[in-house]
C-alpha positions in Angstrom: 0.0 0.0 0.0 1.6 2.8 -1.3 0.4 6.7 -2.0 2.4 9.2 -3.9 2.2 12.8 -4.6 3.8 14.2 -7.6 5.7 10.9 -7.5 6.9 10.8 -3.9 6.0 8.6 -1.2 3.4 9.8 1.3 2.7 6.7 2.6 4.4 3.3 3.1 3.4 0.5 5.2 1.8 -2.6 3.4 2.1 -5.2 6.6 0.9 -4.0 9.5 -2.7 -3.8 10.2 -2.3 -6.1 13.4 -0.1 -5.1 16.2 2.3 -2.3 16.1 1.3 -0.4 13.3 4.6 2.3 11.8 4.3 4.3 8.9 6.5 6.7 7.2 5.5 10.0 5.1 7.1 12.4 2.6 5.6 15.8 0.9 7.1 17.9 -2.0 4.2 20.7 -1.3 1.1 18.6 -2.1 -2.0 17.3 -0.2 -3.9 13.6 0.3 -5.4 11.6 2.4 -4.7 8.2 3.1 -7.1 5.9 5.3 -6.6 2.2 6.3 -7.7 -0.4 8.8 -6.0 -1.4 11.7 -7.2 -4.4 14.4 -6.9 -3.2 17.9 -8.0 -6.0 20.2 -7.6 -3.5 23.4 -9.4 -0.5 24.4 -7.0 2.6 23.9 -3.8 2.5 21.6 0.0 4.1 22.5 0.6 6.9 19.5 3.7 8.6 18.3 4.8 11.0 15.3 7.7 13.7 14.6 8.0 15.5 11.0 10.1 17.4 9.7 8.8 20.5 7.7 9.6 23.5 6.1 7.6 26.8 7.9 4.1 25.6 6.6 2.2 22.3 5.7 0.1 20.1 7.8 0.4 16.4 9.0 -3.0 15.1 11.0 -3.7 11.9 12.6 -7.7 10.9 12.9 -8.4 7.2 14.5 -11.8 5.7 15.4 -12.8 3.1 17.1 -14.6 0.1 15.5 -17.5 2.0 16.3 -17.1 4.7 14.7 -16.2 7.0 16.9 -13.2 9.4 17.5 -10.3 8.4 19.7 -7.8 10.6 18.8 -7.5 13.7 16.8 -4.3 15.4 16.4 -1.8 17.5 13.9 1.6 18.9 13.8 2.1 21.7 11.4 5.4 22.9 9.9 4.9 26.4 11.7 5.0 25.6 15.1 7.6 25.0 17.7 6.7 21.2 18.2 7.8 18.9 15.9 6.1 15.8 17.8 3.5 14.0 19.8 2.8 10.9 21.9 0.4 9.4 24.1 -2.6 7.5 24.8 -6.3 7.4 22.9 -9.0 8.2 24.3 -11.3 4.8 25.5 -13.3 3.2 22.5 -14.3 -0.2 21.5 -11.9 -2.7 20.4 -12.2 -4.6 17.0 -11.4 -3.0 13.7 -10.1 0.8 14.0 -9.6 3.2 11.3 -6.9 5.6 11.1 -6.9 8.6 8.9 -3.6 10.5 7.8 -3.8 13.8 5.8 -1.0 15.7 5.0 -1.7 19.3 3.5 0.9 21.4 1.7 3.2 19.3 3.1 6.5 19.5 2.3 9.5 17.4 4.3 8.8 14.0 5.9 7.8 12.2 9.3 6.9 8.9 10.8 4.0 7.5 13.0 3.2 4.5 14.8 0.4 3.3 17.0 0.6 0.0 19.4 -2.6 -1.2 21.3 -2.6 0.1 24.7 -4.5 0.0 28.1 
């Protein structure tokens, strides 16, 4: 699984949508969306992502449970001081999760991961 912008990688990861899930995106200036299905047998998952980015561009993160609903919500954008995030989800219901990366006027690279928690 594999999208490209203007023939550059945005996203990466073709093996793992059970357990650990780590991803990798790159941006040349241009926007997308990417969605795929993780299982999450737990309640909560652990998150993590860093980019690197020139002064503007956006990277978000949007997971929901297998219910639908929103767990975690978060960006990093190229203007701001911090380059990074971690944590915990919010409490949803375990099963099969969706996670949701957009990257908009993007332009450098970053990673993620997500690991099921509680």
């Amino acid at each position: 699984m594999e999208l490209t912008v203007n023939g550059t990688v945005l996203f990466d990861d073709g093996d793992d949508f059970f357990g650990d899930v780590d991803g990798d995106f790159t941006g040349n200036g241009g926007s997308a969306t990417r969605t795929f299905f993780w299982q999450n047998s737990l309640n909560t998952a652990d998150y993590n992502a860093d980019i690197t980015s020139s002064r503007n561009g956006l990277f978000e993160i949007e997971v929901k449970d297998s219910n639908g609903n929103v767990v975690l919500d978060r960006s990093l954008s190229g203007a701001m001081e911090s380059d990074s995030f971690s944590g915990v989800t919010s409490s949803g219901t375990s099963g099969i999760w969706s996670v949701k990366i957009t990257l908009s006027s993007f332009n450098g690279d970053g990673s993620f991961s997500l690991s099921e928690g509680d």
